[in-house]
VOLUMVO-221565 format. One record per residue: x, z, y of N, C-alpha, C in turn; residue in one letter. Coordinates in steps of 0.2 Angstrom, whole numbers, padded with zeros to 4 digits, always signed. Atoms other than C-alpha are relative to their C-alpha. Example, Ala and Ser with C-alpha at 12.3 -4.5 7.8 and 13.67 -1.06 7.14 Angstrom:
2
+0004+0000-0006+0062+0039-0022+0004+0000+0006A/-0004-0001-0006+0068+0036-0005-0004+0003+0005S/
This chain:
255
+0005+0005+0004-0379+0426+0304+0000+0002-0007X/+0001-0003+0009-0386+0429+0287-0003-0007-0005X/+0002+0003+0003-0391+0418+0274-0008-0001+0000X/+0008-0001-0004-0410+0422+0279-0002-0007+0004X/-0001+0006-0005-0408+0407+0291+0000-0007-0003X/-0002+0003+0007-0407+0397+0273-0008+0001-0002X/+0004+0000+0007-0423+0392+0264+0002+0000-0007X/-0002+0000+0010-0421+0392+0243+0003-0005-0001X/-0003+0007+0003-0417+0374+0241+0006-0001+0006X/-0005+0000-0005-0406+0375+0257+0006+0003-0003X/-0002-0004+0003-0398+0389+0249+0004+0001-0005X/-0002+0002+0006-0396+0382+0232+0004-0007+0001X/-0003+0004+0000-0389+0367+0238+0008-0001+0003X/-0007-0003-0004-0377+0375+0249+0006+0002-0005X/-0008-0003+0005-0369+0388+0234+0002-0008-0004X/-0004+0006+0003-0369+0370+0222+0003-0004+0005X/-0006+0002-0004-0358+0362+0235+0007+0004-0001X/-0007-0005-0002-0347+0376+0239+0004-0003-0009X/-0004-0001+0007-0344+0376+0217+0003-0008+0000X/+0000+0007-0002-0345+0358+0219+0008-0001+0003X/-0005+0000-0002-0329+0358+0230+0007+0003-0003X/-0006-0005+0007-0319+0370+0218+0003-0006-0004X/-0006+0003+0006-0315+0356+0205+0000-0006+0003X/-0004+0007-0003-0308+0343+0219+0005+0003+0000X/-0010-0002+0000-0290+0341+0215+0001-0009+0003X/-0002+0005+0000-0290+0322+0218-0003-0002+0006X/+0004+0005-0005-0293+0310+0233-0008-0005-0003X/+0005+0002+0002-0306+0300+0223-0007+0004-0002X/+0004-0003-0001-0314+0314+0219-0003+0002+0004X/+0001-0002-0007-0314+0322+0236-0007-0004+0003X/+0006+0007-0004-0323+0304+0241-0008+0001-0005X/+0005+0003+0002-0336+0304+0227-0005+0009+0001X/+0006-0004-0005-0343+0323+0234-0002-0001+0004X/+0003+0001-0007-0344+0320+0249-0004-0006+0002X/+0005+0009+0000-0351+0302+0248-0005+0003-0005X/+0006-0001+0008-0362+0311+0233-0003+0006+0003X/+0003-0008-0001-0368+0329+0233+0001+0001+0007X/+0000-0003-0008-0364+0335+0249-0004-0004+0007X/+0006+0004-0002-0375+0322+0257-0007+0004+0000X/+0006-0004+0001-0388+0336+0251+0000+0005+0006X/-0003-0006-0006-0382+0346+0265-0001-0002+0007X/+0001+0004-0005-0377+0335+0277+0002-0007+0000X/+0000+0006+0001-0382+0317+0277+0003-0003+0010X/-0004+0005-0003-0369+0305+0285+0002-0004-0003X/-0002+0007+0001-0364+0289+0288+0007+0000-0001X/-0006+0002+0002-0345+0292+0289+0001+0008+0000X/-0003-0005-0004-0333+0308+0289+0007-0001+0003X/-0006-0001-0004-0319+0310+0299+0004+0006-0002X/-0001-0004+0000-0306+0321+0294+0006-0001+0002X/-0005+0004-0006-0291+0324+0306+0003+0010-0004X/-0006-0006+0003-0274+0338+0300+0003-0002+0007X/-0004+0000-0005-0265+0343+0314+0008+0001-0003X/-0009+0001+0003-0245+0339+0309+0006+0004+0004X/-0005-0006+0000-0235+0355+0312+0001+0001+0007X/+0000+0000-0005-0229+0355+0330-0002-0005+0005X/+0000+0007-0002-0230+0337+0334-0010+0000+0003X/+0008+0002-0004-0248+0330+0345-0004-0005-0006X/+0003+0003+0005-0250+0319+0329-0004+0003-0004X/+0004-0002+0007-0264+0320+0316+0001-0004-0004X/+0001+0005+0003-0266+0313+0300-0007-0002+0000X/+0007-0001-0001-0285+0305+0299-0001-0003-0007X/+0004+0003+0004-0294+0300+0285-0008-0002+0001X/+0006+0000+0001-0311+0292+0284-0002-0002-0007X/+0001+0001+0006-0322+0293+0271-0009-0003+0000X/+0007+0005+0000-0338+0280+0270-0002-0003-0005X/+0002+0005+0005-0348+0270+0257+0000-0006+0002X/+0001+0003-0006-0349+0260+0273+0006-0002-0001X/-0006+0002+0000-0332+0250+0267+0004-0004+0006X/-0004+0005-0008-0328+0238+0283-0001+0004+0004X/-0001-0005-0007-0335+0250+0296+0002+0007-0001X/-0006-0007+0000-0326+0265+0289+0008-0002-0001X/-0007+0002+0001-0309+0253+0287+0000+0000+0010X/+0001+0001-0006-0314+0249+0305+0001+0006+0005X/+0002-0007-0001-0318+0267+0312+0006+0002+0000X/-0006-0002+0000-0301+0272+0304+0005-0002+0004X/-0006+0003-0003-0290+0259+0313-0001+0003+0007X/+0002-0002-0005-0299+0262+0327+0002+0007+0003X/-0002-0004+0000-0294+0279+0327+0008+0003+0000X/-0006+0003-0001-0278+0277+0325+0005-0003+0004X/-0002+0002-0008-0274+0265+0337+0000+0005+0005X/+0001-0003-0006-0280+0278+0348+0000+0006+0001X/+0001-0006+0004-0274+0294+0344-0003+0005+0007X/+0005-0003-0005-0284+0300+0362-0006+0000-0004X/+0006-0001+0001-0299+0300+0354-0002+0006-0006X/-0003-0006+0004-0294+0314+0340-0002+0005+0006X/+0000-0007-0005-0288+0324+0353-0006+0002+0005X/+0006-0003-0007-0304+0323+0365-0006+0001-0005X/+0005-0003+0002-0313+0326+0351-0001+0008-0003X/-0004-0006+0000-0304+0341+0348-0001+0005+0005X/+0001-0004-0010-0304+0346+0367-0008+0002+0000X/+0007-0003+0000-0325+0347+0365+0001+0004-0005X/+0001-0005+0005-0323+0356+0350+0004+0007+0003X/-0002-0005-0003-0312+0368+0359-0002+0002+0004X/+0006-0003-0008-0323+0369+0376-0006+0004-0004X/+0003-0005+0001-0335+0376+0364-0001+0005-0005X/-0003-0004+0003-0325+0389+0358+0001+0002-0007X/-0001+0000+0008-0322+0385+0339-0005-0002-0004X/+0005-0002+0006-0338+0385+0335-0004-0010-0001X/+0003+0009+0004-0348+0369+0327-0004-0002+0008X/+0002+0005-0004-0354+0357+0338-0004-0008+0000X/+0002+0004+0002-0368+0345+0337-0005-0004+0005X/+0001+0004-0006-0373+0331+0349-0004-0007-0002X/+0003+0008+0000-0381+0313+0351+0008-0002+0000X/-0007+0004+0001-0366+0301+0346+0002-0002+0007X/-0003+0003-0005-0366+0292+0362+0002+0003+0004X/-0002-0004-0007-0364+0306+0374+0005+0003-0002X/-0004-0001+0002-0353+0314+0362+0005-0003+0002X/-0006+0004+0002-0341+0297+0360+0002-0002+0010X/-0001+0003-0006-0344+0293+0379+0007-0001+0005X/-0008+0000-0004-0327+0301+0387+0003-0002-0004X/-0007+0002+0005-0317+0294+0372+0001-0006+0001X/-0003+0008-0001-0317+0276+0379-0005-0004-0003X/+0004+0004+0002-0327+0262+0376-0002-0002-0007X/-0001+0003+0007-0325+0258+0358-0002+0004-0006X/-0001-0005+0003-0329+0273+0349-0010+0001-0002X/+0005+0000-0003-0348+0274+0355-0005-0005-0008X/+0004+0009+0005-0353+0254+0347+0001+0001-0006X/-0002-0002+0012-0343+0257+0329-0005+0006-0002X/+0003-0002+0003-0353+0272+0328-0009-0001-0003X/+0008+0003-0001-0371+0262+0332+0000-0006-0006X/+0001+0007+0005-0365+0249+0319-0001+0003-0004X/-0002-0003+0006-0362+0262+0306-0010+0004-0001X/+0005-0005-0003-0381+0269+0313+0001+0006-0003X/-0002-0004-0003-0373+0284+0316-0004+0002+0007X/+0003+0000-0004-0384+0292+0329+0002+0007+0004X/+0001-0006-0001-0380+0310+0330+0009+0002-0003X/-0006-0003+0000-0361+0318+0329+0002+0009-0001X/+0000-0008+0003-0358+0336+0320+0008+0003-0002X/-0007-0002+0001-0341+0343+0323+0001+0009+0000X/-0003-0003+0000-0333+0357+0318+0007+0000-0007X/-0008-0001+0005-0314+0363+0308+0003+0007+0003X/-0003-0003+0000-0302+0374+0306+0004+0003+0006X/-0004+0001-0005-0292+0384+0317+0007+0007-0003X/-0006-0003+0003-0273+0391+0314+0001+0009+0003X/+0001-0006-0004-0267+0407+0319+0003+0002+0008X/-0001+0001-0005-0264+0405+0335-0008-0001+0006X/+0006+0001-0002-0282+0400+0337+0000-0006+0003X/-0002+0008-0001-0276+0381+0340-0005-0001-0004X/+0003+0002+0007-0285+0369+0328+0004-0002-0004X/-0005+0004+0008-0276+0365+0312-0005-0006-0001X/+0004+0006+0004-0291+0353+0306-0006-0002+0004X/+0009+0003-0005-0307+0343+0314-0002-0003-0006X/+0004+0005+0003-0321+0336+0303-0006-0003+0005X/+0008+0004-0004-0334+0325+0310-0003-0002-0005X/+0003+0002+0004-0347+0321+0301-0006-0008+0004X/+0004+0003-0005-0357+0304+0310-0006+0000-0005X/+0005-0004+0003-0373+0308+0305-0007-0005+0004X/+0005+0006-0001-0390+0298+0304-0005+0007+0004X/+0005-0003-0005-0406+0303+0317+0000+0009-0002X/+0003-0008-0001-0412+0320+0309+0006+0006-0004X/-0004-0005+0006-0396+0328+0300+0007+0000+0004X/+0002-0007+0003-0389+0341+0302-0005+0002+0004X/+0007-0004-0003-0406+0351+0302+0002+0004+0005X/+0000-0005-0005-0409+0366+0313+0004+0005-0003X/-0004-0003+0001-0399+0376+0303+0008-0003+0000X/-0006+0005+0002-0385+0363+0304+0008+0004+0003X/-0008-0002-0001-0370+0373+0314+0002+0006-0006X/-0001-0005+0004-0373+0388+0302+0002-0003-0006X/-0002+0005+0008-0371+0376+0286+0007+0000+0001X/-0006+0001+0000-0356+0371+0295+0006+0004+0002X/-0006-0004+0001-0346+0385+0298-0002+0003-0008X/-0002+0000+0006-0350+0389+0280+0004-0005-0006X/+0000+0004+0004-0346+0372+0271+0007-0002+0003X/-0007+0001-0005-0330+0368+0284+0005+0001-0007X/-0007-0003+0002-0317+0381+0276+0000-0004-0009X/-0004+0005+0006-0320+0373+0258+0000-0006+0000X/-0002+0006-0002-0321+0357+0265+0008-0003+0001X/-0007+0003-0001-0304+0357+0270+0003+0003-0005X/-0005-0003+0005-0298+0367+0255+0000-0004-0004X/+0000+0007+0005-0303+0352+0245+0004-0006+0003X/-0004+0010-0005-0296+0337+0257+0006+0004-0001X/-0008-0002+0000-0279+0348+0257+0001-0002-0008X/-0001-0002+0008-0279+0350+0238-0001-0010-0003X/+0003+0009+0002-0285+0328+0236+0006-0002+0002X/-0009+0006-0005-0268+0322+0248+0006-0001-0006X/-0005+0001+0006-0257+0317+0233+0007+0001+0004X/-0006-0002-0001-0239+0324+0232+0003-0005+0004X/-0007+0005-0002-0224+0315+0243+0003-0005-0007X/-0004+0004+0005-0216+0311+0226-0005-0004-0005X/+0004+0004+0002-0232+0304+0219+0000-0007+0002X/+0002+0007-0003-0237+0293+0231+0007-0004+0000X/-0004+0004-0001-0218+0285+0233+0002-0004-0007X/-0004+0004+0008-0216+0282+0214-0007-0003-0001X/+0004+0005+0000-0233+0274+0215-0001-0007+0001X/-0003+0007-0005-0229+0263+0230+0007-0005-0001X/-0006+0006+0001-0212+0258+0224-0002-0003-0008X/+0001+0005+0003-0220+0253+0206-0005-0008+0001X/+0003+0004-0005-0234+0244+0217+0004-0007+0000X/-0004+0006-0006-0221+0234+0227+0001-0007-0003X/+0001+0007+0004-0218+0223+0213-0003-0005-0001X/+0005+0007+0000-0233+0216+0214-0006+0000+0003X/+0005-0002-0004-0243+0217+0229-0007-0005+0000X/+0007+0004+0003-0261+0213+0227-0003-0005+0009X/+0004+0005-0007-0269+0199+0239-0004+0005+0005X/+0005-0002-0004-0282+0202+0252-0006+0001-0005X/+0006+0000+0003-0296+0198+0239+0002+0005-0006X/-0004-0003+0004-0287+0207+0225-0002+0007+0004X/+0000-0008-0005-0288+0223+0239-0008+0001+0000X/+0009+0000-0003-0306+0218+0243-0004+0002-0007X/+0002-0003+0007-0310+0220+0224+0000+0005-0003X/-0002-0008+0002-0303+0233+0219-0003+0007+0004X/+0005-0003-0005-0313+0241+0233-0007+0002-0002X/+0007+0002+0002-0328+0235+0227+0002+0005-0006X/-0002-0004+0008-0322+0243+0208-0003+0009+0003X/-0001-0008-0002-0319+0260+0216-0007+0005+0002X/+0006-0002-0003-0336+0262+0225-0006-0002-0006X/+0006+0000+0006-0345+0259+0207-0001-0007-0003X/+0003+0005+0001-0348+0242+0207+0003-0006-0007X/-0002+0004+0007-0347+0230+0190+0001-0006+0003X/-0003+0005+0000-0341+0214+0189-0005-0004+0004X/+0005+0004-0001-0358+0204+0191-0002+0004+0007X/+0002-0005-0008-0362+0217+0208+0004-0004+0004X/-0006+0002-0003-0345+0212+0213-0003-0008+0001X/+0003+0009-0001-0349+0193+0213-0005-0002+0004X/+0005+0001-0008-0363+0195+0222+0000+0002+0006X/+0000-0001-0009-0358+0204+0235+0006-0005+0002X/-0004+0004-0002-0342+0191+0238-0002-0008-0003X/+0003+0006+0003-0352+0175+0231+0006-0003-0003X/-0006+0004+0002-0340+0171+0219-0003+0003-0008X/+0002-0001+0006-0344+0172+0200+0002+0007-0005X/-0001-0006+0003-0343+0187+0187+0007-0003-0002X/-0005+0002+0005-0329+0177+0177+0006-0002+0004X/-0004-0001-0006-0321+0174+0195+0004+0007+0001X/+0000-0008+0000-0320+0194+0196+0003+0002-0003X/-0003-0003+0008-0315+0198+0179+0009-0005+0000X/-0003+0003+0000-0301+0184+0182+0008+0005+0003X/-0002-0005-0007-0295+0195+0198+0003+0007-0003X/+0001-0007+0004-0297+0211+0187+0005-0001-0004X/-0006+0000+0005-0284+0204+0174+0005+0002+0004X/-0006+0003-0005-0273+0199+0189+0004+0008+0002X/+0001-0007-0006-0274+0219+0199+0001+0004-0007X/-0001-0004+0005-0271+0227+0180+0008-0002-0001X/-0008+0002+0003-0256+0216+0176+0005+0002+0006X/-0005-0001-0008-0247+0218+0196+0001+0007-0001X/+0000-0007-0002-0252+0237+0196+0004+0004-0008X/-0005-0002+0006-0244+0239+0176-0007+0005-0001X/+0002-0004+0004-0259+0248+0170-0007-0002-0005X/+0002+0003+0006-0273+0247+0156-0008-0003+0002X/+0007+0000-0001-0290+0249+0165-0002-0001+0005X/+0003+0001-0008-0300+0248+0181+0002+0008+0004X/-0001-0004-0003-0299+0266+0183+0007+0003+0000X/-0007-0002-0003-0281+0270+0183+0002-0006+0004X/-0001+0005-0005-0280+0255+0195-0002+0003+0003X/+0003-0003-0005-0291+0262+0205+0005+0008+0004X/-0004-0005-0002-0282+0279+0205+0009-0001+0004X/-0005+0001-0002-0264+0271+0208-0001-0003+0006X/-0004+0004-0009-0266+0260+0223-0005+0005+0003X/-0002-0005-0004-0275+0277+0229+0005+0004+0005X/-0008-0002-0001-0259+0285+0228+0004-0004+0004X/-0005+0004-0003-0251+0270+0234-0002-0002+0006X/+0004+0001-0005-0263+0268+0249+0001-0006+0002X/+0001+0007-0001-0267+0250+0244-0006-0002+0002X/+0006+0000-0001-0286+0254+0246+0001+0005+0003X/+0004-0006-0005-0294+0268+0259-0008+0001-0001X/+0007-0003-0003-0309+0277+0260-0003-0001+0005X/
């Protein structure tokens, strides 16, 4: 394959990605490529990304959506059922490492009932898998991207065996230290933040100002800002955005 296969604005959008992915060092940032510019590439509703965990059948997963309840959704779901990894894995292995892109439903069909509806709520229509593989030629990694009616284009598998390898070198390089995250989680513990406090700060994370916030949970700006005191003072820090950043680490909020 050659770069031929690429129009100009294809082309151009592709290398500002690839650069684009170079100064990801954080999970936050990780989230606001891929939810941001990389959309230029390939527009999706959610991503999937799945690490395979040394010799063990376990993976870790993250999803990553602007779509906050059905990508919290999405991820438990996945979770609960760690079948649904592996059989997404098992297609991507049936055809033989390389990218893979399908209609959703027929994709999610042998993975059980539940897999199929979550991605039709998310309108998700279309499924574009490909990842990494170790040297043994197993997979170390799977992304999925669930993807709306017409994306990825007709160059779409080509895109993604180019955009993959820094895909993953960026989500490796975003996973916060072991010693991070526990010194995060045990300053946390002190002062664990409610339901709506979590729901907040959620909102915060994905852009939203005080007065957005109130109206997406019908409760007033000065309601919000209240909350805001409250999620500064429990977490010990000064602003919204090192808030946001610790209960990353402390995996008080998700993507």
């Amino acid at each position: 394959m050659s770069s031929a296969l690429l129009d100009v604005r294809e082309l151009e959008a592709l290398l500002v990605n690839i650069d684009a992915s170079l100064n990801v060092h954080a999970r936050s940032q990780f989230f606001t490529w891929t939810q941001g510019l990389l959309q230029s590439v390939v527009r999706h509703k959610a991503l999937l990304c799945a690490l395979h965990l040394g010799k063990s059948s376990a993976y870790r997963i993250d999803v990553f959506s602007t779509l906050v309840p059905d990508a919290t959704m999405l991820s438990e779901l996945l979770r609960k059922d760690a079948a649904m990894v592996a059989g997404l894995i098992k297609i991507w292995k049936q055809h033989n490492l390389l990218p893979v892109i399908g209609q959703a439903k027929d994709l999610a069909a042998p993975l059980g009932p539940h897999l199929g509806p979550q991605l039709t709520r998310m309108g998700a229509t279309r499924l574009a898998l490909h990842g990494t593989a170790d040297a043994e030629g197993g997979a170390s990694s799977l992304f999925v991207f669930a993807c709306e009616p017409d994306s990825p284009g007709d160059n779409g598998s080509y895109v993604l065996q180019l955009i993959v390898p820094f895909l993953y070198a960026a989500w490796i390089r975003s996973q916060p230290r072991e010693s991070t995250r526990s010194e995060s989680a045990s300053v946390v513990s002190s002062g664990v933040l409610t339901a709506r406090e979590r729901e907040i700060l959620t909102w915060i994370y994905l852009g939203k100002s005080n007065a957005e916030v109130g109206g997406i949970l019908s409760i007033s700006p000065l309601t919000v800002k209240n909350h805001v005191q409250k999620i500064l003072r429990k977490l010990k820090v000064v602003n919204r955005a090192q808030a946001v950043g610790k209960a990353l680490d402390a995996g008080i909020i998700n993507t």
